[in-house]
MARKOLZA-476685 format. One record per residue (C-alpha): x, y, z negated; residue in three letters. Coordinates in nm, 4 decimals. Layout:
<rs>
+----------+----------+----------+------+
:        X :        Y :        Z : resn :
+----------+----------+----------+------+
:        X :        Y :        Z :  Ala :
...
+----------+----------+----------+------+
</rs>
This chain:
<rs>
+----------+----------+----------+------+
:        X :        Y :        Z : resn :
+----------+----------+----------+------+
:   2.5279 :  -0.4354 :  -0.4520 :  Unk :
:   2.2559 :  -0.5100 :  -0.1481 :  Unk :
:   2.1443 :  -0.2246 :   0.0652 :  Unk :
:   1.7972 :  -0.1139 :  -0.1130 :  Unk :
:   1.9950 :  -0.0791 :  -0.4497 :  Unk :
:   2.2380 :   0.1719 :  -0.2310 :  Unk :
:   1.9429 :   0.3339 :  -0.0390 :  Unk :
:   2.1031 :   0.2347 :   0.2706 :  Unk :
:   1.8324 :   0.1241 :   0.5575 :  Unk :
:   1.8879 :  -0.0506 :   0.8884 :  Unk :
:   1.9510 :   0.2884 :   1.0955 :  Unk :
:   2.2467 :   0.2799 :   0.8652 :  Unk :
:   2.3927 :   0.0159 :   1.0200 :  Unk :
:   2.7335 :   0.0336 :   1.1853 :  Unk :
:   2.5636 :  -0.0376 :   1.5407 :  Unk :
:   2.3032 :   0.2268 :   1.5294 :  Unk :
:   2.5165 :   0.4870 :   1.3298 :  Unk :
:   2.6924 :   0.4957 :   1.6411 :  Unk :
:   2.3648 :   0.5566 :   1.8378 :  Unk :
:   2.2988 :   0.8288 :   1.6363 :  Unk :
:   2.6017 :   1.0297 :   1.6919 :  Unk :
:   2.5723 :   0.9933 :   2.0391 :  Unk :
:   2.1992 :   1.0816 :   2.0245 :  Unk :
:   2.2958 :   1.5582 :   2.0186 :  Unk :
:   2.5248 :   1.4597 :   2.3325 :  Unk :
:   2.2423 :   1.2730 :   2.5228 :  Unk :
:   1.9711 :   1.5042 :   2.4689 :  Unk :
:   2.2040 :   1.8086 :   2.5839 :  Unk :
:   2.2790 :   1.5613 :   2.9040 :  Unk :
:   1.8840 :   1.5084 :   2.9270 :  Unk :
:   1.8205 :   1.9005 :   2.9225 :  Unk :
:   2.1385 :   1.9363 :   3.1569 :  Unk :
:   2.0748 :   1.6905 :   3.4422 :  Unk :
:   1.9072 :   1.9452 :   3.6440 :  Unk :
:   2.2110 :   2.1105 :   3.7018 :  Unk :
:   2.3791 :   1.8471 :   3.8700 :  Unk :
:   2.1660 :   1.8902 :   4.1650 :  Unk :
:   2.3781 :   2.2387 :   4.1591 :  Unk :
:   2.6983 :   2.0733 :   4.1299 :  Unk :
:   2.6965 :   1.9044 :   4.4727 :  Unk :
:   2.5662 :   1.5564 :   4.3449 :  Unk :
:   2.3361 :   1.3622 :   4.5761 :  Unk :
:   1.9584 :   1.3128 :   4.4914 :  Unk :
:   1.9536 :   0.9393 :   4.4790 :  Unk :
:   2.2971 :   0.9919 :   4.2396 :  Unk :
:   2.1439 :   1.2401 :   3.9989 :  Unk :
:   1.8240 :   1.0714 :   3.9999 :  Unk :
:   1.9965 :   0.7174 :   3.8509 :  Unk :
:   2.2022 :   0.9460 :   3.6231 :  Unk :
:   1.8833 :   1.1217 :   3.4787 :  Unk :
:   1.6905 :   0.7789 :   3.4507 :  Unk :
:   1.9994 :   0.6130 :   3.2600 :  Unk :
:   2.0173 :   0.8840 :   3.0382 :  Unk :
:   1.6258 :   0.8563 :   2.9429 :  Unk :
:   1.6503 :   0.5245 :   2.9290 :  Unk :
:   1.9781 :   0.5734 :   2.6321 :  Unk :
:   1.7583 :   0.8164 :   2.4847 :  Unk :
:   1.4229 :   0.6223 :   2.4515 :  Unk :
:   1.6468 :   0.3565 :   2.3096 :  Unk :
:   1.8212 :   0.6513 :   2.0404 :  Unk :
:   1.4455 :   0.7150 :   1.9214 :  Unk :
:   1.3515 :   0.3870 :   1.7921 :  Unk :
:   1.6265 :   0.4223 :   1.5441 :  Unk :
:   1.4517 :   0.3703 :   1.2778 :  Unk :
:   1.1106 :   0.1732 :   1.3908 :  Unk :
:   1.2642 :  -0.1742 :   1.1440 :  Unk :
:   1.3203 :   0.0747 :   0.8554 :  Unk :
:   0.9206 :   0.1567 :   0.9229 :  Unk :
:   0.7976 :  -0.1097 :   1.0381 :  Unk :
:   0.9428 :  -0.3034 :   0.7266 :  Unk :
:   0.8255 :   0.0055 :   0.4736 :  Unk :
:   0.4557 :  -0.0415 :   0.6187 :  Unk :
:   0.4340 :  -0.3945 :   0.6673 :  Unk :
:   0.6946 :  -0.5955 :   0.4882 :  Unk :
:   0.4837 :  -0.6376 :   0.1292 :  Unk :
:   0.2117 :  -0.8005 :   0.3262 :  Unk :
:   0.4919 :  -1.0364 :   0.4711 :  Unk :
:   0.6017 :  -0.9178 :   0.8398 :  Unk :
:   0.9056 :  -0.7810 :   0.9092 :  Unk :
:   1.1489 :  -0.6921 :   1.1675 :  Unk :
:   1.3518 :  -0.9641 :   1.3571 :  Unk :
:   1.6122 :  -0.8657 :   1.5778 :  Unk :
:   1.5287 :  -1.0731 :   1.8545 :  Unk :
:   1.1605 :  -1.0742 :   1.7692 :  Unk :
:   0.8369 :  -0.8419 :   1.7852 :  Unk :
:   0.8617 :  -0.6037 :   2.0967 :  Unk :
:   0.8675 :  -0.2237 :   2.0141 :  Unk :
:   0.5855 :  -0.1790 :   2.1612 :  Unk :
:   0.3699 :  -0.4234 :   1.9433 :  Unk :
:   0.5591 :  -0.2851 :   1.6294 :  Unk :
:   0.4705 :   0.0965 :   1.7420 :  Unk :
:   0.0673 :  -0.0161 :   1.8486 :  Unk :
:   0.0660 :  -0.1759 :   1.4869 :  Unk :
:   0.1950 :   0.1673 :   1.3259 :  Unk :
:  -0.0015 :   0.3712 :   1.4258 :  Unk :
:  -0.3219 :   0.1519 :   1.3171 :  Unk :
:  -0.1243 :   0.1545 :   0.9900 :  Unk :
:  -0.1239 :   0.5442 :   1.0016 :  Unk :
:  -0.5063 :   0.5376 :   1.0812 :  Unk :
:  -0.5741 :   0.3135 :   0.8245 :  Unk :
:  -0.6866 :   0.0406 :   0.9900 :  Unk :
:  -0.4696 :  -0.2183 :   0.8150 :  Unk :
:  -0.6714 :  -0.5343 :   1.0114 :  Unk :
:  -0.6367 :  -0.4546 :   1.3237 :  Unk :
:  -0.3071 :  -0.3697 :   1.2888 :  Unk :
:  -0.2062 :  -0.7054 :   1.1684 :  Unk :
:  -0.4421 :  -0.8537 :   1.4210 :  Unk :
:  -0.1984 :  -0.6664 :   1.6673 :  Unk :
:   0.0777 :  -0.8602 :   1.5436 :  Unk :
:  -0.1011 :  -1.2279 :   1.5430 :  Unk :
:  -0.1839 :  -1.1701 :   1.9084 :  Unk :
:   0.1922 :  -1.1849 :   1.9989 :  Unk :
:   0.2814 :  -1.4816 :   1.8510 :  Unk :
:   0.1686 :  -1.6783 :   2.2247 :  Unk :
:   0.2931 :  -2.0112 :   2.2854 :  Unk :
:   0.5575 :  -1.8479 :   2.5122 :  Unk :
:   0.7043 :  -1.6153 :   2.2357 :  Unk :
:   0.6815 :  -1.8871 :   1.9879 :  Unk :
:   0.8940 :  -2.1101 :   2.2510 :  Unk :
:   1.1282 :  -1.8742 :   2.3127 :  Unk :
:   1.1975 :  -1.7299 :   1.9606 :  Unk :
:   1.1239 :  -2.0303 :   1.7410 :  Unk :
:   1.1926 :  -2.3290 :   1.9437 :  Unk :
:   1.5075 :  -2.2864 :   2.2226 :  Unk :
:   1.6788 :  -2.0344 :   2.0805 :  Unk :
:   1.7046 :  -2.2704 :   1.7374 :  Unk :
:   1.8491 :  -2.5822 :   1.9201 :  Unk :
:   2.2030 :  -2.5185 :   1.9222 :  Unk :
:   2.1844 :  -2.5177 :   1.5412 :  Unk :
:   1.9914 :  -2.8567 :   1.5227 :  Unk :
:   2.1695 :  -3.1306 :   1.3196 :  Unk :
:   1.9288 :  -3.3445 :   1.3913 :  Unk :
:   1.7333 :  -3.3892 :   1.7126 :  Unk :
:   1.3866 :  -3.4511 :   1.6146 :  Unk :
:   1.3789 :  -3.1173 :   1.4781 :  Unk :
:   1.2890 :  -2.9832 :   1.8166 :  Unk :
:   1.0361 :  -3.2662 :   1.8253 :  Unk :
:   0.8825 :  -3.1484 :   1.4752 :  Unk :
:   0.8897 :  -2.7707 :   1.6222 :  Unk :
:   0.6416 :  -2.8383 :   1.9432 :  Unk :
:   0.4258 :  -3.0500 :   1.7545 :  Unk :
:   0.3856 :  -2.7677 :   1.5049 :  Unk :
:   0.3312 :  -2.5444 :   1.8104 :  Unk :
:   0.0847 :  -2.7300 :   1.9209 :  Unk :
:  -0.1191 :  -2.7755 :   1.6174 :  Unk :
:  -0.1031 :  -2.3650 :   1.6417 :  Unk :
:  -0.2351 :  -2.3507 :   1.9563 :  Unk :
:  -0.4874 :  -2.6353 :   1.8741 :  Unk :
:  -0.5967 :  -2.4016 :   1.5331 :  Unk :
:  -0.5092 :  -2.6974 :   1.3415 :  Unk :
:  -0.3220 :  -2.4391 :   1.1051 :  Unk :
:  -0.4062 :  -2.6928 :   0.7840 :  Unk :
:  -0.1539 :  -2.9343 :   0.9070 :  Unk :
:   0.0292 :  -2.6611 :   1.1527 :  Unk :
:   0.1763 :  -2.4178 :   0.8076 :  Unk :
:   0.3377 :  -2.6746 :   0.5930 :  Unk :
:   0.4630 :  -2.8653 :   0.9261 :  Unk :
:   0.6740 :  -2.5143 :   1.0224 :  Unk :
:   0.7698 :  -2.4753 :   0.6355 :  Unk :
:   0.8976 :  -2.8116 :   0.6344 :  Unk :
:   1.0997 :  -2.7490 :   0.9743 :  Unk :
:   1.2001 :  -2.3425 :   0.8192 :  Unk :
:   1.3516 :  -2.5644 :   0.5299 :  Unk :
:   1.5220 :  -2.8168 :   0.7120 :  Unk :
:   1.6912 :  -2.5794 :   0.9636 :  Unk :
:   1.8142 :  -2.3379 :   0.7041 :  Unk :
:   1.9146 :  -2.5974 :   0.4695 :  Unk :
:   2.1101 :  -2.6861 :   0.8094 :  Unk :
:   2.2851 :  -2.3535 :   0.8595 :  Unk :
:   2.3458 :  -2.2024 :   0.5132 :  Unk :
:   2.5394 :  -2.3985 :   0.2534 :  Unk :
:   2.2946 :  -2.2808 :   0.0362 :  Unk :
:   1.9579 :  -2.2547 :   0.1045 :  Unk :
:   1.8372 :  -1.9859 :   0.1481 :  Unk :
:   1.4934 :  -2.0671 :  -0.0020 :  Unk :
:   1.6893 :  -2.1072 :  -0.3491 :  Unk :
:   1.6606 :  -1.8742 :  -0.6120 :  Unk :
:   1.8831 :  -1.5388 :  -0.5496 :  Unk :
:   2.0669 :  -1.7127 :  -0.2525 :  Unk :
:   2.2929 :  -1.4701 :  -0.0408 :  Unk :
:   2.0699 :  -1.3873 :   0.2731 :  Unk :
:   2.3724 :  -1.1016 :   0.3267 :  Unk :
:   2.4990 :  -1.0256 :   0.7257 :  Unk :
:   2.6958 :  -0.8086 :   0.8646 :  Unk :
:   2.5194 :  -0.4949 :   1.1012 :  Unk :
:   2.2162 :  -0.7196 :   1.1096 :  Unk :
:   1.8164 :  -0.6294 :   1.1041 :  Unk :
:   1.7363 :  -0.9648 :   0.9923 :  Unk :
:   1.9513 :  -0.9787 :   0.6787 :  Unk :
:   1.8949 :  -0.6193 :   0.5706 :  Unk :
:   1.7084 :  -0.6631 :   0.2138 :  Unk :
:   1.4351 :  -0.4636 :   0.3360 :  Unk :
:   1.3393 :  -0.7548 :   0.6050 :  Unk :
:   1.4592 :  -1.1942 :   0.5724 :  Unk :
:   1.5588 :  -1.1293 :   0.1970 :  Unk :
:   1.2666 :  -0.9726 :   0.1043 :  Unk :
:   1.0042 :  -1.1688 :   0.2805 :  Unk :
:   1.1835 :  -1.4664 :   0.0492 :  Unk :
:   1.1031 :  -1.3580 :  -0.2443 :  Unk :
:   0.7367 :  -1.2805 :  -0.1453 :  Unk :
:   0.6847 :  -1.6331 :  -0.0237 :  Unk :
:   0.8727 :  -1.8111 :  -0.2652 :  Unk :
:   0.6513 :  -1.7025 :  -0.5778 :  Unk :
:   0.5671 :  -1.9872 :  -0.8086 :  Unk :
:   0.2232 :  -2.1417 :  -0.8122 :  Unk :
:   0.1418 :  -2.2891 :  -1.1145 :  Unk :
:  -0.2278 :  -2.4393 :  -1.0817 :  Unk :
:  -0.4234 :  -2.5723 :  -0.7186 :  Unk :
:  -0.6396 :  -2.2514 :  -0.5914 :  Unk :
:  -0.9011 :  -2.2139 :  -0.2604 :  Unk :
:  -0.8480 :  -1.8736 :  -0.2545 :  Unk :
:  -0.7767 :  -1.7680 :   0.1027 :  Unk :
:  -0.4245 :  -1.6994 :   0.1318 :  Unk :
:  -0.2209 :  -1.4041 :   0.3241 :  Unk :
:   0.0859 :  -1.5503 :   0.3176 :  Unk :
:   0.2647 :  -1.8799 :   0.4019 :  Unk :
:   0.3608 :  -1.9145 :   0.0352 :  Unk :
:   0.6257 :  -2.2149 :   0.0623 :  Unk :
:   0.6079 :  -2.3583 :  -0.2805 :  Unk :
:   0.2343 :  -2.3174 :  -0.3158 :  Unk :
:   0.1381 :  -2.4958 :   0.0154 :  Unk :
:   0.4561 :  -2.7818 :   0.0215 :  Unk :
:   0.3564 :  -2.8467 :  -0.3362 :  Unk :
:   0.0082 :  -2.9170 :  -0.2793 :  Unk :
:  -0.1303 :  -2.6245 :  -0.5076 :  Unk :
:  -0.2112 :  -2.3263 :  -0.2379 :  Unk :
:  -0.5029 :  -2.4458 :  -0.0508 :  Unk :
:  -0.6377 :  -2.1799 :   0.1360 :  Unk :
:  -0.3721 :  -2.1238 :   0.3688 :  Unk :
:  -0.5204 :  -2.2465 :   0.6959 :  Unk :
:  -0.5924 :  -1.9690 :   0.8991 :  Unk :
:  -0.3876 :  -1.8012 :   1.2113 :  Unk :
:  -0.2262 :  -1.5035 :   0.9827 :  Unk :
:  -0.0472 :  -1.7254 :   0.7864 :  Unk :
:   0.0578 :  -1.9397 :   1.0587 :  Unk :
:   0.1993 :  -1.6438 :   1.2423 :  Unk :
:   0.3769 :  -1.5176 :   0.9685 :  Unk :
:   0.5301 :  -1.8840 :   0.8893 :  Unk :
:   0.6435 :  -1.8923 :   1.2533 :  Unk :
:   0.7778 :  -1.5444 :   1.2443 :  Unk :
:   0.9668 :  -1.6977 :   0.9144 :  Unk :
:   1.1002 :  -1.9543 :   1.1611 :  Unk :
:   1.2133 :  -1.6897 :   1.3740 :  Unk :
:   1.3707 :  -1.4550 :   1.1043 :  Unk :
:   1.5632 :  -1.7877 :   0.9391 :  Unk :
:   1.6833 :  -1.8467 :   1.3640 :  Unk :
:   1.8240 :  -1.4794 :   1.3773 :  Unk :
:   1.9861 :  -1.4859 :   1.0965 :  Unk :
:   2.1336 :  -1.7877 :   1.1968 :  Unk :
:   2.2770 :  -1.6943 :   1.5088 :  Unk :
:   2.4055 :  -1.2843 :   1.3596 :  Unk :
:   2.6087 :  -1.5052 :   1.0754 :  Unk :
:   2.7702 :  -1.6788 :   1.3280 :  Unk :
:   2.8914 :  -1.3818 :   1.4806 :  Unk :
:   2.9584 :  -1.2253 :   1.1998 :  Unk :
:   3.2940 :  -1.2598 :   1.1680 :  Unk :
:   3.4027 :  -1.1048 :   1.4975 :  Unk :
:   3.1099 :  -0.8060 :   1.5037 :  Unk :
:   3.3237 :  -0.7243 :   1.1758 :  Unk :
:   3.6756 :  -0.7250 :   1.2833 :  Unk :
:   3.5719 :  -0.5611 :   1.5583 :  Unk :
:   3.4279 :  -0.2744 :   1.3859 :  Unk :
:   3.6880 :  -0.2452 :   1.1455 :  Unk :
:   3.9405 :  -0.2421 :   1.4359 :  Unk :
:   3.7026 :   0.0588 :   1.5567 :  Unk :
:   3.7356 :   0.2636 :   1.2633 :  Unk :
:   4.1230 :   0.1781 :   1.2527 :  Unk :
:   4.1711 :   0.3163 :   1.5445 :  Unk :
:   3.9147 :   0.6286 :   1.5166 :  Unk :
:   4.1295 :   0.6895 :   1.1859 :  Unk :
:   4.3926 :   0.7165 :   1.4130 :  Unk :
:   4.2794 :   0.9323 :   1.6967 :  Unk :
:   4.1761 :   1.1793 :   1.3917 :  Unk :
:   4.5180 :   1.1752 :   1.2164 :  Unk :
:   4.6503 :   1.2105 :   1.5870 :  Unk :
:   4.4682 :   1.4913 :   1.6314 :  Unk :
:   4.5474 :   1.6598 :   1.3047 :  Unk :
:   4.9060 :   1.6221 :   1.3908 :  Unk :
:   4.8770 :   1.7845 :   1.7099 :  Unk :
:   4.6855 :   2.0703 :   1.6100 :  Unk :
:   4.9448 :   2.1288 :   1.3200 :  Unk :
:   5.2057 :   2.1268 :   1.5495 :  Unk :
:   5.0343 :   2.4112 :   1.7844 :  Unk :
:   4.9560 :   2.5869 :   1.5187 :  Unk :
:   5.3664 :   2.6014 :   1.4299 :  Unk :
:   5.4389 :   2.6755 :   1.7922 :  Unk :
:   5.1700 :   2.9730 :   1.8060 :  Unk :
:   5.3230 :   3.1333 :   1.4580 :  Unk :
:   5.6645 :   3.0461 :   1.6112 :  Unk :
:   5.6092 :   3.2667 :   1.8735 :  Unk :
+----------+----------+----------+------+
</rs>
């Protein structure tokens, strides 16, 4: 059963469920640092203290920014990458959302798809995946039909390279019908985010259309029947496609270890607890004993 059947959301995640137990114990140590001038603690000492413990809890309140982000702006085919989309971009774009003004938040999110984020999130970070080494090649020219607004030929050039590379790194791909886009503790692969962008741009097309589209609809456009595609939304959303299909890529092949690793966590957590239950038990007989 995936995650949206079992309610679950990212800030469900093993990673960030352990952010948010911490998160009562940081804010008491946020309230508290004051008192550790008291304590005999140097200036410069408490000072770094307090600003690492702001810093833990800035980090605690963005939590669940994917599980909104994704809610506001996944059915119109953005979602929440990992590695991708700063916090900042993602929180300017909500709170257009929350005024209503649905175009210039997405306009928010084009603007950050620059030539450097595309290079960086796209393009290098994809090469150690690369069966083949043109891909790279077919990557910067599509990058620089983007940056040329050539987005006719610059969409189906990044769909062709999306296909390629995950055909590359899935044994399945993961544009096929109900393939497993499942991950371990991952933003990417949470249904709410890669899996569901899928099945918004894999819809069938069944008859060539102008109508201007607001999605990089993969069968549409690479089958020659969605024609209106060639504006710098879509474009953006095919690279952040690219993107998504790159950090999925890299959290599978993790994925493995992150989850031995966890369970090893909770093995030994189990532990401490039965531990603990032992020793209290065994007070508690001394204290009656006596």
């Amino acid at each position: 059963m995936n995650d949206k059947k079992r309610g679950k959301r990212i800030s469900d995640n093993p990673s960030t469920e352990e952010m948010k137990a911490l998160l009562p114990g940081l804010q008491a140590l946020a309230k508290g640092a004051g008192v550790l001038g008291k304590l005999g603690i140097k200036r410069e000492q408490m000072k770094r203290f307090s600003d690492q413990i702001d810093d833990l809890v800035e980090q605690s309140q963005i939590i669940d920014l994917p599980d909104r982000f994704n809610e506001a702006f996944g059915p119109l085919g953005w979602i929440a990458v990992g590695s991708a989309l700063s916090v900042n971009v993602m929180n300017d774009a909500l709170s257009l959302h929350a005024s209503g003004k649905m175009d210039d938040a997405e306009a928010v999110l084009v603007d950050w798809f620059t030539k450097e984020n595309i290079e960086l999130f796209a393009i290098l970070r994809a090469r150690r995946f690369h069966q083949a080494e043109l891909r790279d090649d077919q990557l910067k020219e599509a990058l620089q039909l983007y940056l040329e607004e050539r987005y006719m030929a610059a969409v189906p050039l990044i769909l062709i390279a999306c296909d390629g590379f995950a055909s590359d790194v899935a044994p399945v791909s993961p544009f096929e019908k109900d393939a497993d886009l499942s991950c371990f503790d991952s933003i990417t692969a949470h249904s709410t985010a890669l899996p569901a962008l899928m099945k918004l741009i894999t819809k069938g097309v069944r008859r060539s259309r102008d109508d201007e589209l607001d999605l990089p609809l993969r069968h549409g456009i690479l089958h020659g029947r969605s024609l209106g595609y060639a504006n710098k939304k879509v474009c953006a959303k095919a690279w952040l496609l690219m993107m998504a299909l790159v950090d999925w890529a890299i959290d599978k092949s993790s994925e493995d270890e992150r989850r031995e690793k966890h369970e090893k966590k909770q093995r030994e957590t189990f532990s401490d607890i039965l531990d603990q239950h032992r020793k209290t038990q065994a007070d508690k007989k001394t204290i009656d004993a006596f």
